[in-house]
GUBAGU-376999 format. One record per residue (C-alpha): residue number from 1; x, y, z. Coordinates in nm, 3 decimals. Layout:
N
NUM  X  Y  Z
...
//
This chain:
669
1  -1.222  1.943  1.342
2  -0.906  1.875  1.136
3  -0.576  2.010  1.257
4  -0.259  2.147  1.128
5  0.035  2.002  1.276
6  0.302  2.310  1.257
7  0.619  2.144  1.170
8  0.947  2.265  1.312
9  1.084  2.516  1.080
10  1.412  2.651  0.952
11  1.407  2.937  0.680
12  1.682  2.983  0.442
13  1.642  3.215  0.152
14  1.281  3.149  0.083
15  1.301  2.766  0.177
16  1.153  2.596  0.467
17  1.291  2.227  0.536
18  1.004  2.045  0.746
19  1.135  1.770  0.942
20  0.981  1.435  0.929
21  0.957  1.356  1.281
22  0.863  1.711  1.434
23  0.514  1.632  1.570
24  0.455  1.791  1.892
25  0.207  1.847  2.174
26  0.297  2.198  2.169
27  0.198  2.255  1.839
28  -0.020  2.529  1.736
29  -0.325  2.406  1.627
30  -0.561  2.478  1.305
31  -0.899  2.341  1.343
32  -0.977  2.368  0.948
33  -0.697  2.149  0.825
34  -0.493  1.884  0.796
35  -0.097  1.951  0.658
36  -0.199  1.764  0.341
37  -0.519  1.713  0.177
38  -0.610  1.413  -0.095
39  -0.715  1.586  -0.455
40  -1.062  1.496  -0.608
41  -1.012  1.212  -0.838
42  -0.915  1.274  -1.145
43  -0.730  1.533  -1.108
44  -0.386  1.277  -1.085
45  -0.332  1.107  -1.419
46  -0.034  0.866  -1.359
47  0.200  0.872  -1.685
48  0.512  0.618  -1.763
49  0.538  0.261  -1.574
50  0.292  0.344  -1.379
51  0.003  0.407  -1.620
52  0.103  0.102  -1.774
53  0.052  -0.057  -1.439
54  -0.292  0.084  -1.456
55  -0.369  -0.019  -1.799
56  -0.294  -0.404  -1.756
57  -0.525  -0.384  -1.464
58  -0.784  -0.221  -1.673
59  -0.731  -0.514  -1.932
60  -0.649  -0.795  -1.691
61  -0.863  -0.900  -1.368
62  -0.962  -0.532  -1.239
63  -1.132  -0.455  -1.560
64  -1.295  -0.831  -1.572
65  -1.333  -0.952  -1.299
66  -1.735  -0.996  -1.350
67  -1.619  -1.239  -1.659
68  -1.315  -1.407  -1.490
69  -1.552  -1.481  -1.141
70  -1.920  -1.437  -1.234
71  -2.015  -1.658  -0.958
72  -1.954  -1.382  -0.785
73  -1.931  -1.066  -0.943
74  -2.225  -1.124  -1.194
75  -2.604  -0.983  -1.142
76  -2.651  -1.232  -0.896
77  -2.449  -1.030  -0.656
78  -2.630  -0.920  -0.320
79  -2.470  -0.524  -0.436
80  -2.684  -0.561  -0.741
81  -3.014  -0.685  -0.578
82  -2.904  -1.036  -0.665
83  -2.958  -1.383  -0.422
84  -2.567  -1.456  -0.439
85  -2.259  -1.323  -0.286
86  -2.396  -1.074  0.009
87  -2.066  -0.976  0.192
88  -1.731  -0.837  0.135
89  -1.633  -0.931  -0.238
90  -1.868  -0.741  -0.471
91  -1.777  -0.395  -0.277
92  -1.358  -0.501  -0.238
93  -1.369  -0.504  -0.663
94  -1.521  -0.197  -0.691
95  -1.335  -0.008  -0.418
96  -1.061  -0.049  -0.686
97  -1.197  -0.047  -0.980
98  -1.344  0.296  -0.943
99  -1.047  0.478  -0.852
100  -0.895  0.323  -1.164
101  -1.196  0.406  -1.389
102  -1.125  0.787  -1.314
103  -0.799  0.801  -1.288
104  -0.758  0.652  -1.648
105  -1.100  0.862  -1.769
106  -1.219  0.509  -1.908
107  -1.609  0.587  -2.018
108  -1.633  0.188  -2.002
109  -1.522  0.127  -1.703
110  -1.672  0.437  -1.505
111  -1.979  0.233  -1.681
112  -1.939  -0.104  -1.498
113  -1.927  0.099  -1.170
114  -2.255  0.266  -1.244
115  -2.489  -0.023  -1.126
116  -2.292  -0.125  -0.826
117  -2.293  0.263  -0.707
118  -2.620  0.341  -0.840
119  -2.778  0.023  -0.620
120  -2.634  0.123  -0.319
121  -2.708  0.489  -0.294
122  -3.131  0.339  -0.429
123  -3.138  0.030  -0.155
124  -3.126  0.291  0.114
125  -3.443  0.218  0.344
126  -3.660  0.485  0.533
127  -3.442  0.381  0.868
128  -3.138  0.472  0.641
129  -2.990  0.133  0.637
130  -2.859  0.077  0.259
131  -2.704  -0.273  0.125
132  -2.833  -0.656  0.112
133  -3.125  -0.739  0.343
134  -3.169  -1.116  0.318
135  -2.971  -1.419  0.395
136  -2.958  -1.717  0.215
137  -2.872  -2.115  0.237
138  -2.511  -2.182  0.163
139  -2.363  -2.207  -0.201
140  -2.048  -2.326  -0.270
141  -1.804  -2.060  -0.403
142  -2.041  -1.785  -0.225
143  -2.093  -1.576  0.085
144  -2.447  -1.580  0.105
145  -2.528  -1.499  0.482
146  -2.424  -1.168  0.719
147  -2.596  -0.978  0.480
148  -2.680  -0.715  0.755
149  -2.317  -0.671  0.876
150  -2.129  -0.345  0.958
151  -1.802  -0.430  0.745
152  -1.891  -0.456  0.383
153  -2.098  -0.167  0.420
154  -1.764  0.030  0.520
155  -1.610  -0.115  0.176
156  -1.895  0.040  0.036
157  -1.885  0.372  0.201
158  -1.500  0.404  0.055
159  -1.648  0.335  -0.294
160  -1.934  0.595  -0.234
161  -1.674  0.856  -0.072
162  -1.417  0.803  -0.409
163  -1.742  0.865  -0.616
164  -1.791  1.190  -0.470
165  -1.495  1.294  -0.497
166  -1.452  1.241  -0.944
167  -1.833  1.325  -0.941
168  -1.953  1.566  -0.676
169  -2.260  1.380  -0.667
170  -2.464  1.514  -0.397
171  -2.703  1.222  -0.322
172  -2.382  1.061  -0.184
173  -2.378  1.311  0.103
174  -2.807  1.246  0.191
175  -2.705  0.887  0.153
176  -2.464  0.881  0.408
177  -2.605  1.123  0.688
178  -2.917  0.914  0.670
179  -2.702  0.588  0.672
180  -2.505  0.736  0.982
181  -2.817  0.825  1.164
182  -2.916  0.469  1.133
183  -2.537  0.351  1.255
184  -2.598  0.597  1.559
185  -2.972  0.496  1.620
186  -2.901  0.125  1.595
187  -2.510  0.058  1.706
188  -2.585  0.070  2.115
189  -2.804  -0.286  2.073
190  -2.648  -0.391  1.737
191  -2.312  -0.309  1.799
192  -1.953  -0.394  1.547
193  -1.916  -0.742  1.659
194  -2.265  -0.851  1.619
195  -2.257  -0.988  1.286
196  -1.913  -1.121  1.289
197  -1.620  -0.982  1.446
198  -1.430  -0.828  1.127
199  -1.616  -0.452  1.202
200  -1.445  -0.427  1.541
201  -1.128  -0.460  1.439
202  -1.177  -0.230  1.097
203  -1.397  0.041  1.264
204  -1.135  0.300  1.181
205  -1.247  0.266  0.797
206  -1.586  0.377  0.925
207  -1.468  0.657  1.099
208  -1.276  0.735  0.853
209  -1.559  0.841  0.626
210  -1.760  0.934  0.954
211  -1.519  1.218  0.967
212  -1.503  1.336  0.597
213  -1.865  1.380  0.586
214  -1.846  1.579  0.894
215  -1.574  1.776  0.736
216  -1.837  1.849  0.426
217  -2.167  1.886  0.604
218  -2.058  2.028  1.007
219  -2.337  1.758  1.147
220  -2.277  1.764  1.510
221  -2.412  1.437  1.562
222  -2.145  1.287  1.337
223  -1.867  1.349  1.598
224  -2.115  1.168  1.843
225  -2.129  0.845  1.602
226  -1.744  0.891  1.582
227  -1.761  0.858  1.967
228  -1.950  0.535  1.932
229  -1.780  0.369  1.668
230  -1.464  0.451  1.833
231  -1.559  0.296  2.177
232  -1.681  -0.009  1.985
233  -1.377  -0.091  1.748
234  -1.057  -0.325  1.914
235  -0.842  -0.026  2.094
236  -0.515  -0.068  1.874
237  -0.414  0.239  2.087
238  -0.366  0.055  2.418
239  -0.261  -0.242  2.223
240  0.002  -0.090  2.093
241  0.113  0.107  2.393
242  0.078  -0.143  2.664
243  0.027  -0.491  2.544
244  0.268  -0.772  2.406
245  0.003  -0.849  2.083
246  0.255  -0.755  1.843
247  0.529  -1.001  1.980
248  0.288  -1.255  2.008
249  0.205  -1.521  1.740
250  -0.150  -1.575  1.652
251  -0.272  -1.250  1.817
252  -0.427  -1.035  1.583
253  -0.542  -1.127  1.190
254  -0.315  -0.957  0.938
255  -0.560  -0.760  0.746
256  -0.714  -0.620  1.071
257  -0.353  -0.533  1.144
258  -0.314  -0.353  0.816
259  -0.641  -0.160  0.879
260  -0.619  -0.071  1.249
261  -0.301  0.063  1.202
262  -0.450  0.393  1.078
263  -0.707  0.324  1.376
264  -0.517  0.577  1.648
265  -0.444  0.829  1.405
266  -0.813  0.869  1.217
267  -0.927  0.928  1.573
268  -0.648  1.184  1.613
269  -0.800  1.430  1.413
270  -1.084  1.466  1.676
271  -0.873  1.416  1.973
272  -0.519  1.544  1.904
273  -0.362  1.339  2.219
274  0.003  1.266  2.138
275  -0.015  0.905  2.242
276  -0.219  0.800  1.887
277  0.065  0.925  1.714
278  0.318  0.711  2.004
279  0.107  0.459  1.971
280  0.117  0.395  1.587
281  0.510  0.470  1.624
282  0.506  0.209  1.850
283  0.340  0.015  1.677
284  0.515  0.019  1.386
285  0.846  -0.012  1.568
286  0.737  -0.342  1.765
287  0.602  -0.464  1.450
288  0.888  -0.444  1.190
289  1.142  -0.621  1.516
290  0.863  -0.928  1.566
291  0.735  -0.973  1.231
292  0.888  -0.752  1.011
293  1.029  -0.912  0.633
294  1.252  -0.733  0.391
295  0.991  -0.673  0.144
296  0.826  -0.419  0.390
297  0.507  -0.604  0.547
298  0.583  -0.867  0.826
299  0.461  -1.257  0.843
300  0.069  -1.304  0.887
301  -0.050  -1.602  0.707
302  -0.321  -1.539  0.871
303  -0.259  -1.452  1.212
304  0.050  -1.267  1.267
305  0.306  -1.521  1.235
306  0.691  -1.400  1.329
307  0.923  -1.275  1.130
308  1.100  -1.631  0.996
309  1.115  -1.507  0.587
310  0.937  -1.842  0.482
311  0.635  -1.694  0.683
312  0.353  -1.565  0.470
313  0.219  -1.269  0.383
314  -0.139  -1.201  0.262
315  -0.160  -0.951  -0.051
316  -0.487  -0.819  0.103
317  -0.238  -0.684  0.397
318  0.006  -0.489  0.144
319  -0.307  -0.325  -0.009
320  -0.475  -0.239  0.307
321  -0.120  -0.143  0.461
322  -0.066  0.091  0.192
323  -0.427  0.234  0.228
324  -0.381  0.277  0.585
325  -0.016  0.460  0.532
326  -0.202  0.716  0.242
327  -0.430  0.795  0.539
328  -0.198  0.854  0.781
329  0.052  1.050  0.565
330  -0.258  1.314  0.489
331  -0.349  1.349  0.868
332  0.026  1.358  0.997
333  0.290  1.493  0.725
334  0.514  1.234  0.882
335  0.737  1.150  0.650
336  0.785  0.793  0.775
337  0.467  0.669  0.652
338  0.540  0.804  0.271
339  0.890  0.641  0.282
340  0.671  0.267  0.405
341  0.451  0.335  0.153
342  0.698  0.322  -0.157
343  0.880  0.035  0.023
344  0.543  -0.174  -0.011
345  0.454  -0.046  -0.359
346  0.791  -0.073  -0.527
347  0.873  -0.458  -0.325
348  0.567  -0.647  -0.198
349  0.299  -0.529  -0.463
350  0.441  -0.606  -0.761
351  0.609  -0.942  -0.669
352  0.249  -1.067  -0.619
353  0.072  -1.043  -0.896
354  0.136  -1.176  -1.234
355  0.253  -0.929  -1.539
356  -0.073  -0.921  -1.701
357  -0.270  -0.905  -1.357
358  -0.465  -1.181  -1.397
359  -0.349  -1.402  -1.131
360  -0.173  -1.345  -0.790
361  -0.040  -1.510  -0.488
362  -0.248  -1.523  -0.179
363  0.081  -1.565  0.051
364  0.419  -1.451  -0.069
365  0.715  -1.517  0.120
366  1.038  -1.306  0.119
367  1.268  -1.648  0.096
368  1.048  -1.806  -0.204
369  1.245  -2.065  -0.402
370  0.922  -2.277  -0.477
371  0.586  -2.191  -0.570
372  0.396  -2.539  -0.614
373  0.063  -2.682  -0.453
374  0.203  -2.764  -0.093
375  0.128  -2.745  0.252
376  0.333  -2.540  0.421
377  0.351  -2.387  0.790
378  0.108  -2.132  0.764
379  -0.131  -2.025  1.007
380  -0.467  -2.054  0.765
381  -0.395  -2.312  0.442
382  -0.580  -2.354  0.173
383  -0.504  -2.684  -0.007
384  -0.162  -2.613  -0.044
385  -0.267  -2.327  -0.346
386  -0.110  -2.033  -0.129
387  0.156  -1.957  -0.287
388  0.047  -2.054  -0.655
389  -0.005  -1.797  -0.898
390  -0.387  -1.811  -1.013
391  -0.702  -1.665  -0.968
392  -0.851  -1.815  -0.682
393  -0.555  -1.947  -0.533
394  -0.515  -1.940  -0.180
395  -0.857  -1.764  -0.080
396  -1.047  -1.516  -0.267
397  -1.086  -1.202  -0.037
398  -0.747  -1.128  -0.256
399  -0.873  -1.255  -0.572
400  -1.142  -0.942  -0.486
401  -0.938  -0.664  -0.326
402  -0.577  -0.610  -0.482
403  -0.733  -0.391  -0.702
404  -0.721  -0.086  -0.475
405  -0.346  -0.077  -0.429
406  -0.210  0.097  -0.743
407  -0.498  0.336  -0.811
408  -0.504  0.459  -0.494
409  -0.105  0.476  -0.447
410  -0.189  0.721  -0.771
411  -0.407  0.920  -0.618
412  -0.164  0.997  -0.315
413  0.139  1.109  -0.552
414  0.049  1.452  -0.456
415  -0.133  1.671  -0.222
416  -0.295  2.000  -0.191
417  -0.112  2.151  0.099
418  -0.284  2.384  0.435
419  -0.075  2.682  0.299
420  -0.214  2.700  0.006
421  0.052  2.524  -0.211
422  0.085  2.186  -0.344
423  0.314  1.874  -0.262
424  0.467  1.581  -0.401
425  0.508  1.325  -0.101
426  0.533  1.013  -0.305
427  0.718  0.965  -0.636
428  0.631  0.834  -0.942
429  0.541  0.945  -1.313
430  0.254  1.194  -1.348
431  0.085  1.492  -1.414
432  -0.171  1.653  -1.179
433  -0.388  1.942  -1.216
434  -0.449  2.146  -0.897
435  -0.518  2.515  -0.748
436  -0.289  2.707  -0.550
437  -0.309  3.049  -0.378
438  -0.613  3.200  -0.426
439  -0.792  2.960  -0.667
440  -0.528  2.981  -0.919
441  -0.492  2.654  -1.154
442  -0.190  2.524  -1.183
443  -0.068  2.191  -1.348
444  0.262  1.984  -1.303
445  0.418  1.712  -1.537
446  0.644  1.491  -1.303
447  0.876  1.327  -1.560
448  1.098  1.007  -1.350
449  1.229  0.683  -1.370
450  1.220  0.649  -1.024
451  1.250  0.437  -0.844
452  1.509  0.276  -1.062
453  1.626  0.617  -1.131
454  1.736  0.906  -0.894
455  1.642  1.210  -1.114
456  1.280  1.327  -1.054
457  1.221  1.635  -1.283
458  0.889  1.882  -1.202
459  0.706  2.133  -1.487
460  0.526  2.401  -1.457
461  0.266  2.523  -1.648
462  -0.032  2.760  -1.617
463  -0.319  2.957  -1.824
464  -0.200  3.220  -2.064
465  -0.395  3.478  -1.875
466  -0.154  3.377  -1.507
467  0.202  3.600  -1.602
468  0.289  3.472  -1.215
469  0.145  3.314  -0.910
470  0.320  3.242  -0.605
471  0.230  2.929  -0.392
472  0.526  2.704  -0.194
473  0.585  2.374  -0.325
474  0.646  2.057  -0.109
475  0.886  1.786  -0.183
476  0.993  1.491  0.035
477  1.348  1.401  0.059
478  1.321  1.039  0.167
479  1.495  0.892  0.507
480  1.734  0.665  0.274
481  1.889  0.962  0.109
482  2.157  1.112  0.256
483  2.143  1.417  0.071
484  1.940  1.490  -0.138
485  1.944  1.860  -0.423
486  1.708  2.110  -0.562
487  1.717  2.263  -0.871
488  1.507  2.578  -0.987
489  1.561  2.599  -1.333
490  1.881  2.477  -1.354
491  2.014  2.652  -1.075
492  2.106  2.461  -0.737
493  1.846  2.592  -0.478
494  1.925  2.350  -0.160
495  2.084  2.054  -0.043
496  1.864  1.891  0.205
497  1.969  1.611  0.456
498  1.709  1.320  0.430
499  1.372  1.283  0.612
500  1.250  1.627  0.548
501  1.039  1.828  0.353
502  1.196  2.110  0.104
503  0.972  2.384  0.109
504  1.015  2.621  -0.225
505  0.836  2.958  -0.172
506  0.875  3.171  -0.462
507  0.659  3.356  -0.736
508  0.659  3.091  -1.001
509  0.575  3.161  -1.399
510  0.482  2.907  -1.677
511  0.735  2.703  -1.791
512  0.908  2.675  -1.459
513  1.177  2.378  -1.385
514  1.196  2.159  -1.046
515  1.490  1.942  -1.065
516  1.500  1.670  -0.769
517  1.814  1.472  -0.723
518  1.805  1.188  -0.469
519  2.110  0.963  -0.437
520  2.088  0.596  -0.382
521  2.370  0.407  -0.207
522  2.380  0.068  -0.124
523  2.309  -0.041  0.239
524  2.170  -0.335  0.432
525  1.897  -0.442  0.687
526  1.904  -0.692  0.953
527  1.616  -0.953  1.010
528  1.553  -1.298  1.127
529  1.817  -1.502  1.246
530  2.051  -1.180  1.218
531  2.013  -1.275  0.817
532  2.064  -0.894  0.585
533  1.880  -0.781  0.293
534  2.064  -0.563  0.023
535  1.876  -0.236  0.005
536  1.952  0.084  -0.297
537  1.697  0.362  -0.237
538  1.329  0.230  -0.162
539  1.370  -0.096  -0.356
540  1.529  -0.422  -0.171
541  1.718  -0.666  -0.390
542  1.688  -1.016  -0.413
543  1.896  -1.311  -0.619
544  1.802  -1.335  -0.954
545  1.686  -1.697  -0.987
546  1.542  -1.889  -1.346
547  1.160  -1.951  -1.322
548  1.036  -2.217  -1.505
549  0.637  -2.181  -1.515
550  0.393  -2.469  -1.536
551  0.031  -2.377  -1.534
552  -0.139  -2.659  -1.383
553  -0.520  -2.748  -1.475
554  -0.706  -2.780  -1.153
555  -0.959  -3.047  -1.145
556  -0.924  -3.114  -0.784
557  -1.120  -2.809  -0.658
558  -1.181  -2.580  -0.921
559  -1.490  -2.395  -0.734
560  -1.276  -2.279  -0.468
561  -0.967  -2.266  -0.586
562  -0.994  -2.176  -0.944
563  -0.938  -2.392  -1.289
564  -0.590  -2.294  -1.305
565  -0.284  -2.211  -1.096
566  0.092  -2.142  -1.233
567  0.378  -2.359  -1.009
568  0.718  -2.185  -1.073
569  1.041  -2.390  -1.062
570  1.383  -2.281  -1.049
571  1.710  -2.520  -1.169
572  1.951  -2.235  -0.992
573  2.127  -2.287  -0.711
574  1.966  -2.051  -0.386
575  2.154  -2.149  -0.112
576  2.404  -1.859  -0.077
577  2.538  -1.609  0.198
578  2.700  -1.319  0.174
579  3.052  -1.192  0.248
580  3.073  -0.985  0.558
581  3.144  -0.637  0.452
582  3.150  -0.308  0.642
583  2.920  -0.045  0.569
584  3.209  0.213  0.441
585  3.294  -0.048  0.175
586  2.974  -0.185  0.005
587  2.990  0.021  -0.319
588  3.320  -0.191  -0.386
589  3.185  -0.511  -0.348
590  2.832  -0.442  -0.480
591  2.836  -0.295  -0.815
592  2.523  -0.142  -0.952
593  2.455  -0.211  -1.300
594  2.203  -0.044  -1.541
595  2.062  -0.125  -1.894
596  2.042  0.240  -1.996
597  1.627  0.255  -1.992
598  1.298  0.178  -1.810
599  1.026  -0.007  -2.005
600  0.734  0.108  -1.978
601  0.671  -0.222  -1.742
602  1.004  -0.306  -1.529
603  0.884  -0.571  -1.276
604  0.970  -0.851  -1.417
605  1.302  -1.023  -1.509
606  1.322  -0.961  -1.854
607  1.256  -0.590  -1.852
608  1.425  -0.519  -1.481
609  1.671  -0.182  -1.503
610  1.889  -0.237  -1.289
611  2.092  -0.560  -1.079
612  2.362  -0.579  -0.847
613  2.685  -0.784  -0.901
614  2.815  -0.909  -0.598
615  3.014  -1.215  -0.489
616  2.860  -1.479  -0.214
617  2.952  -1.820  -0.096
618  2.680  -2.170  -0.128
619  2.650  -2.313  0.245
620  2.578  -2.688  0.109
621  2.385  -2.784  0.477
622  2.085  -2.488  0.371
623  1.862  -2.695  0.190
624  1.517  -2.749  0.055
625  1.255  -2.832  0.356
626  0.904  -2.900  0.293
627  0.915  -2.738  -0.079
628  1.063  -2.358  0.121
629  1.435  -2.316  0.206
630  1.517  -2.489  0.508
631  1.588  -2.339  0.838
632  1.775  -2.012  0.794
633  2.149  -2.037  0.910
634  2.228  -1.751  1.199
635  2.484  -1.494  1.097
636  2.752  -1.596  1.164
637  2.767  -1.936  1.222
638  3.166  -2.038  1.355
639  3.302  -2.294  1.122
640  2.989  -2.289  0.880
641  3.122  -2.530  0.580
642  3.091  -2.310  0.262
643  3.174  -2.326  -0.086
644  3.411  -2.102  -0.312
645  3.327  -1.743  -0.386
646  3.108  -1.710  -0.695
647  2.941  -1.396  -0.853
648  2.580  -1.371  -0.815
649  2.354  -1.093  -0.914
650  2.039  -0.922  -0.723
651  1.764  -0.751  -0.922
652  1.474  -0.539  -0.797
653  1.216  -0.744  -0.515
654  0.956  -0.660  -0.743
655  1.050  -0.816  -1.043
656  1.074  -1.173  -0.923
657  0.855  -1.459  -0.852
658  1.150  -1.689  -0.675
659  1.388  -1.517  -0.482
660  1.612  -1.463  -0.192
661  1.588  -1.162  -0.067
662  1.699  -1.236  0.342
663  2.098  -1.385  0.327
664  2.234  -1.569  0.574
665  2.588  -1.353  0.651
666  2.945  -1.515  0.592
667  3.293  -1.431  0.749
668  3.558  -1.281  0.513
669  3.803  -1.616  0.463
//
């Protein structure tokens, strides 16, 4: 069922450059494959910044969350047989927890997995249904009823399918063809939207796994459930194509947008029609022009909400965005979706959560001078706790599934590729162990500082008994770069325009050297209100504001909203635009600056790399409204009263908390 796209090719001296955007109808077509296929957990083990990532998850909320919210992550829990929580939270914390339990071969917390996996794959019925079976009376802090709903269960089947993969256990596979013959049996009268209406719109995460078990087992009647489930989940394909939903406010929820965005393009593989791949284009297009933000994701606090920078966005929708984009990237190749994905990790995910990853941000906003206990125009409020960092601030869907986004982003640095080689589509540091050719093992350190960095340095190594082995090697050369360099063991190989693929075929010993050189320049984006962000490589900059942190002890609402939440303050001025300047001379007036080394954790203030100097101008009329900055001015405003030039400096997106990262634009004086 899967299929190869064939990219466009052009062969020079052993090296094929792929283009990014060479997906055609006319493509030859391989029924066995898709260009890239996700390695078995485990065999990624993420090294530098990013293991550290990994390891204050391990020691922060991911790794406790059963201590830090045992109302509902304790025994009690419908996953574990329990009379509490029967719905979408137990499965959310695992779904990221096991990926990272693998990926950092942690016996302990592969162990607190165990019960939650080992329950579900045991509760399965004679009908095949697995999961919670009884409803109960409502508890505060608790989702005690919809017990028999389609959507957790597809959390679950994520959980199940990652399981199988770092395990190969094969009850996983009798578990699922018995659940799907239930889904089949029982989805005509009971169908998505029965329960509640949150399976409709994330049906392609069932079809997803629908679809990998076919690709295992060959069950015809699989592609027949795919049919069903399908027909029965909110047609993002037509909505994208021929409706106005993404330029409407309030149209669609913004973690069903996240999901459903993979939607067209999971049904692709069955049905290669080249209007799911328009479609998602579109999609995407109409999406970053209505709602779009300069951190990557686009305004849906809850609905989608416009693109105004004090908008909202839900952390559950940069997770699930990225998910969706790792999916998408496997099926397609396109290199579009790799380049999103690092714009999300390296921007929106890290701004969110708090350095030890204990707390987080339900709703974070790209123009965010003020994080204090406030209602706000949102679409869905909780109390004013949205943009606090705690927790349970906000709501807890979040509190339960941000734990997914930097495990999985780990697993899909690199692929296994349909010509027998082996890719690196997403950068960051690693090592991986893999086959290429014919079963041949092969492992590769990736040794980087990106993306503060532009140097991305591959080695190879193999058995004693392997003298050579040849295989081609993938390596993305993002859309930013403008040209981007090769080097083979110290020797220039290629110089590759950006948005492509370089392709290295060759016979390859141990000990062999990949040098990748991408250079950042400075450029800009426009948004809302014709406002620009500052942009170097994948990472957007914002101004560098003080925070001044006050953890305030919630004994308003502690149930719902947690016994904490941290309001950050800032004494420095926000209020600034910047000085038109043409595109030929931003290196002159922005001036990158770098502290000579990466800590092992960057995002933050203290430890960030790398800022820009640049020079802006205070417009004394922008002011604080309702605890946010106050309604953006356009660019350009004639006769806007400004102050003097100043310097101000921009540091990485991800390592603030208060920020402008969306500048109102000022004529030269």
């Amino acid at each position: 069922m899967r299929i190869n796209h064939l990219f466009s090719t052009l062969c020079i001296s052993g090296i094929t450059l792929l283009t990014g955007l060479a997906l055609h109808t006319n493509a030859q077509v391989n029924t066995n494959q898709n260009p890239y296929k996700e390695l078995p957990l485990g065999a990624i083990k993420p090294q530098g910044w990013l293991r550290e990532m990994l390891v204050r998850q391990k020691n922060g909320a991911t790794g406790n969350l059963d201590k830090l919210y045992p109302i509902v992550m304790n025994e009690r829990n419908g996953w574990l047989g329990g009379d509490g929580d029967q719905w979408e939270r137990g499965p959310y914390w695992i779904d990221g927890l096991l990926p990272l339990a693998y990926l950092l071969d942690d016996k302990a917390l592969i162990a607190k997995t165990k019960p939650w996996v080992e329950w579900a794959i045991k509760s399965q019925q004679p009908d095949g249904y697995f999961g919670p079976t009884k409803d109960y009376s409502y508890e505060r802090g608790m989702q005690r009823d919809n017990s028999r709903d389609w959507w957790p269960k597809m959390v679950m089947l994520k959980v199940l399918k990652q399981y199988y993969s770092a395990t190969g256990d094969k009850r996983v596979i009798t578990m699922m063809t018995n659940y799907f013959k239930y889904q089949l049996k029982e989805l005509p009268s009971k169908p998505l939207d029965h329960w509640s209406f949150w399976a409709r719109y994330r049906g392609g995460d069932n079809l997803q796994v629908v679809y990998w078990l076919y690709d295992i087992t060959g069950d015809k009647f699989l592609l027949d459930l795919g049919e069903l489930i399908h027909k029965q989940t909110f047609d993002y394909t037509n909505a994208f194509l021929n409706t106005d939903m993404l330029s409407t406010l309030g149209s669609i929820h913004c973690v069903n947008l996240a999901q459903g965005m993979k939607a067209p393009i999971i049904y692709y593989q069955h049905h290669r029609e080249n209007k799911y791949l328009e479609a998602t284009d579109k999609g995407f297009s109409d999406l970053r022009k209505q709602n779009g933000v300069a951190h990557g994701l686009y305004g849906g606090d809850e609905a989608l909400h416009g693109n105004n920078p004090t908008q909202g966005s839900e952390l559950c929708s940069a997770v699930e965005m990225m998910f969706s984009l790792e999916s998408m990237l496997e099926i397609t190749g396109k290199l579009n979706y790799a380049d999103q994905l690092e714009k999300i990790a390296f921007n929106a995910l890290p701004a969110q959560v708090s350095d030890d990853f204990m707390d987080r941000q339900y709703y974070q906003q790209a123009n965010q001078v003020m994080a204090t206990r406030h209602t706000r125009n949102f679409d869905q409020e909780h109390s004013g706790t949205d943009v606090c960092y705690g927790l349970l601030s906000g709501y807890p869907c979040c509190t339960s599934n941000m734990h997914q986004g930097w495990p999985k982003f780990a697993q899909n640095l690199w692929y296994q590729t349909a010509d027998k080689g082996v890719a690196a589509l997403v950068y960051s540091p690693s090592e991986v162990k893999t086959t290429v050719a014919n079963g041949v093992e092969v492992n590769f350190k990736e040794e980087t500082n990106y993306p503060f960095e532009e140097s991305i340095k591959f080695t190879l190594s193999t058995s004693k008994k392997v003298k050579t082995v040849s295989f081609p090697f993938h390596l993305r050369i993002p859309e930013w770069c403008k040209k981007g360099s090769v080097k083979v063991n110290g020797q220039i190989f290629k110089e590759a325009n950006g948005n492509q693929i370089v392709k290295i075929e060759r016979e390859w010993k141990s000990g062999d050297v990949v040098e990748l050189e991408l250079p950042m320049h400075i450029f800009k984006n426009r948004w809302y209100e014709n406002s620009v962000s500052v942009e170097r490589g994948p990472i957007t900059y914002a101004l560098k504001m003080k925070e001044e942190v006050t953890r305030v002890k919630n004994e308003k609402d502690p149930i719902e909203y947690g016994n904490y939440y941290d309001e950050i303050r800032s004494s420095s001025p926000w209020n600034y635009g910047l000085i038109e300047t043409p595109d030929n001379k931003l290196e002159e007036q922005y001036k990158v600056e770098k502290t000579g080394a990466v800590s092992n954790y960057p995002w933050n203030l203290q430890n960030s790399p790398i800022s820009i100097k640049t020079k802006g101008r205070r417009i004394p009329s922008w002011q604080l409204y309702n605890e946010m900055t106050g309604p953006l001015p356009f660019s350009f405003v004639y006769g806007l009263e400004t102050s003097a030039e100043e310097e101000i400096t921009l540091v990485p997106y991800g390592c603030t908390s208060l920020r402008i990262s969306q500048f109102p634009l000022l004529q030269r004086k």
